[in-house]
N, C-alpha and C positions, 0 to 999 in steps of 0.2 A: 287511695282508690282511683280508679284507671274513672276517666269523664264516661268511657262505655259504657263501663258498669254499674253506674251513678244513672246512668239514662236507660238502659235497661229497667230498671227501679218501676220505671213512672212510665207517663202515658202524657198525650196532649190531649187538652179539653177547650172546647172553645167557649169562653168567657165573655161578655160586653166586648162580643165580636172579633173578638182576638183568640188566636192560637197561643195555649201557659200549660208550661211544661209543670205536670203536678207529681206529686208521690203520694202515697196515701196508705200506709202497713199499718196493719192490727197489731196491736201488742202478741208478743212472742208466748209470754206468761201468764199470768193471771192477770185481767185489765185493771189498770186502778185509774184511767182517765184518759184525755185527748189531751197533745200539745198541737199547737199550728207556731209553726218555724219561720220567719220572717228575715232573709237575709240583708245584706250589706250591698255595697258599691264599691268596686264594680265587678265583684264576681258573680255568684248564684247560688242555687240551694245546695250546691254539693260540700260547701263551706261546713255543714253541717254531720259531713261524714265520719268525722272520728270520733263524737260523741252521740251521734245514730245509735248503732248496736246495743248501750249501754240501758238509752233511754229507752228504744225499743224495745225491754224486757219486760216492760210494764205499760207500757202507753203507745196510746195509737197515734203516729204521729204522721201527722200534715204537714207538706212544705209544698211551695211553689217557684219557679223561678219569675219573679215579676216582669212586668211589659221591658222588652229589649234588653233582660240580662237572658245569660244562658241557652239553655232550649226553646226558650220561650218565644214568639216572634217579636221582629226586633222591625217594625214599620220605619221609611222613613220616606220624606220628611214626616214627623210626628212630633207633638210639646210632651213631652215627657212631663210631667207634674205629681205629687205626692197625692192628690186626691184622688186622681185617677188611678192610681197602683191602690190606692186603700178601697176603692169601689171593687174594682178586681179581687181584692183579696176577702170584702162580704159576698158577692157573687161566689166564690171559692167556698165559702162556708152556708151558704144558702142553697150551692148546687147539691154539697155531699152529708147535706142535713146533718149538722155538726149544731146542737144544743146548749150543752156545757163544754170548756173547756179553757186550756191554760194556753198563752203566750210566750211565746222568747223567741225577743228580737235583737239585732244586730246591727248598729252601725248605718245605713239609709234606712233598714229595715225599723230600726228604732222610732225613727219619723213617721212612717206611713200605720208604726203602731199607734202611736201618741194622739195621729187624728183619727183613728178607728178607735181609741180608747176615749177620744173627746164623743164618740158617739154614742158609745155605749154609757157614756154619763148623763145622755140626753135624753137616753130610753129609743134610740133610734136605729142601732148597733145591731148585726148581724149575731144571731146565736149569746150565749151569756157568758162573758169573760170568770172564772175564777181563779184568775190571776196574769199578771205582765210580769214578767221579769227582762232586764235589759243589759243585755251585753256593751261594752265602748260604743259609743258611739254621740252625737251634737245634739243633745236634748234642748240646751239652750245655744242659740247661735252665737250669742257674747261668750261662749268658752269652745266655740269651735274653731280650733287654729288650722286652716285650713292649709295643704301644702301647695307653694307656686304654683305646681302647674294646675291644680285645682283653680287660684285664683286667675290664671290666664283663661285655662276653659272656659269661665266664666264671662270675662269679659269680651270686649268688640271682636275681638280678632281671637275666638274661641275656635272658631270653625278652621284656621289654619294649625292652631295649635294641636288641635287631635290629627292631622297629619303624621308629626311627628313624632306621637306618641307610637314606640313599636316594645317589643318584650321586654330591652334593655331595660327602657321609659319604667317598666312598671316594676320590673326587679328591684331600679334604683329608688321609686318611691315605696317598695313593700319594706325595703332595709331601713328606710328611714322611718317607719310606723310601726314593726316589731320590735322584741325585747333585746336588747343587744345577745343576750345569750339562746335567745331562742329563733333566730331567723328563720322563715321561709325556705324550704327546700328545694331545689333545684324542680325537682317531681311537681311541687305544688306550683311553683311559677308556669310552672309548661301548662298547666291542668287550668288555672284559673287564665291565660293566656288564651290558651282553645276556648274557653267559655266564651270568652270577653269578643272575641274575632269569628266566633261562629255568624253565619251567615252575616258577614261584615260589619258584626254590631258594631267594631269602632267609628263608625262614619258618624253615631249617634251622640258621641262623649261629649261635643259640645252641650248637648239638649239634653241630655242624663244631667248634668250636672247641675240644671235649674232647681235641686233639690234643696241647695244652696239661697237661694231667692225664697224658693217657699219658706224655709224656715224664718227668714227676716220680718218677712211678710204675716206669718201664724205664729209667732213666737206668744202672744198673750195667748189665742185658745189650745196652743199644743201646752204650755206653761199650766192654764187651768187645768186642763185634762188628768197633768200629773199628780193636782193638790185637792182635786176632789174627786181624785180615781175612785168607785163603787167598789173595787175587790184589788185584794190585797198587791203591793208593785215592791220591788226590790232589783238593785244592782248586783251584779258581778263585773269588773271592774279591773282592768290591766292596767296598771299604775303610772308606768312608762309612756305610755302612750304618747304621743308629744302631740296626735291629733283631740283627743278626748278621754286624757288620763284622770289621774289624782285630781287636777284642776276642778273637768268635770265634779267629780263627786264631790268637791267642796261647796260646788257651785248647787248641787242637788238638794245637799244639807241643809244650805243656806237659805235657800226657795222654797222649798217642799218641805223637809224637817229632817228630823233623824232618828223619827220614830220607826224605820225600816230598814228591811233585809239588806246588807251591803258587804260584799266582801270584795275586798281589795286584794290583787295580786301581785306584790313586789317582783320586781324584775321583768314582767311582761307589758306586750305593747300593745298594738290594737285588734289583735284578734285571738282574745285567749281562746276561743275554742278550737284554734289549732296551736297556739304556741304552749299549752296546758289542758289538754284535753281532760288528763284524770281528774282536776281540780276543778275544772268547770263542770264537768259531769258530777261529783262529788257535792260542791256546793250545792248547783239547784236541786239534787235530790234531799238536799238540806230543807230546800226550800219549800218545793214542793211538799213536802213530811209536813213541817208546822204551816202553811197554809190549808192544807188539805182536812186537819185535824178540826175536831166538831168545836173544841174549845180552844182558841190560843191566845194569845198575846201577842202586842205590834214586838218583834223582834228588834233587839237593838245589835247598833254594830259593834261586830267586835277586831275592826280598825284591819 
């Protein structure tokens, strides 16, 4: 899908003073519920397109581009921080009186879910979660293999580093975080490229990637968040991943348990919802179905 068309979708809404690029569709069909969509780093909500239509048959779904991805404004100088995109994303759900409703998040998105999900164990949470589900991404920072130029950005001399970062830069770090047999299309490099450089976002990639520090730093309350989540959490999971594959989810099991929803996807990297759209669509409607059900059981993996 063309970035036009993805932005056509939505609309800007000004948020905790910021301009955030929202979408917001009723279910097509008969409603059986709300999802809010939480994307990744460093594209935006459009990440969400190929399994859109599917979910949109039944659910209302919500997505945002967060502070300085996408359409969203991209302030700077600005601290980019994980609490600030989670404040943004209750304001999001406070603005459009969102009640109940389901989670799936993404890779950053993951993060800024885990401390909106620390809040909602607190009784302090925007609207009532009935479930997280969590696509690849650094739950615990001890299994997030982060790649070079992530670890440069990061450090002293981050700010010359995103210099150098041009479309090549992101093609050759997309190759190295999808499935070998399912790589990024020419089409999706150009589309999440426009995102990333809309009104100069890249000037920010050093200070985007503080997202990196916050998890260091929250690692015990995003950790409890997980193990005394109030409503039901579960993985989907691209195996390959070399940034937060298999590893991760052994690291999940180990921590949390393995009394949950987790399905693993051989051969794929780190962003099954585009390198396996049917299977990720697939699965969480797995998911969804025995979460949603009045009676069920903590589901077990089936590897």
């Amino acid at each position: 899908m063309r970035i036009e068309d993805w932005e056509a979708r939505g609309k800007r809404v000004e948020l905790l003073g910021h301009d955030i690029f929202v979408i917001d569709e009723p279910a097509r069909g008969e409603p059986w519920g709300t999802v809010l969509l939480i994307h990744g780093f460093p594209s935006a909500s459009w990440d969400w397109w190929k399994i859109w239509p599917g979910l949109n048959r039944h659910f209302r779904l919500v997505a945002m581009d967060m502070l300085g991805f996408g359409f969203s404004a991209k302030p700077c100088p600005h601290d980019y921080r994980i609490m600030e995109q989670a404040d943004i994303c209750e304001a999001l759900v406070d603005s459009i009186g969102l009640d109940d409703f389901h989670v799936l998040a993404h890779d950053y998105g993951d993060t800024v879910a885990q401390e909106m999900l620390a809040r909602q164990n607190a009784g302090t949470g925007a609207g009532r979660w009935l479930s997280c589900l969590f696509l690849n991404g650094g739950l615990f920072p001890e299994t997030h293999h982060a790649l070079l130029v992530q670890r440069l950005l990061l450090g002293p001399l981050g700010f010359l580093v995103r210099h150098a970062f041009s479309r090549a830069s992101m093609r050759k770090s997309f190759d190295r975080v999808f499935g070998p047999d399912t790589p990024a299309s020419d089409e999706e490099i150009d589309a999440l490229w426009q995102l990333f450089t809309l009104n100069n976002g890249q000037r920010n990639l050093h200070r985007l990637i503080h997202y990196m520090s916050d998890r260091r730093e929250h690692r015990q309350r995003w950790l409890d968040a997980l193990c005394q989540a109030r409503c039901p959490v579960g993985l989907i999971n691209g195996s390959v991943d070399p940034v937060s594959g298999e590893h991760m989810v052994q690291r999940f099991v180990e921590l949390v348990g393995e009394g949950y929803y987790i399905r693993r996807l051989p051969g794929i990297g780190h962003y099954p919802q585009l390198e396996a759209a049917d299977q990720v669509l697939a699965d969480y409607r797995e998911f969804l179905a025995q979460v949603t059900e009045p009676v069920h059981s903590a589901p077990a993996d089936k590897g």
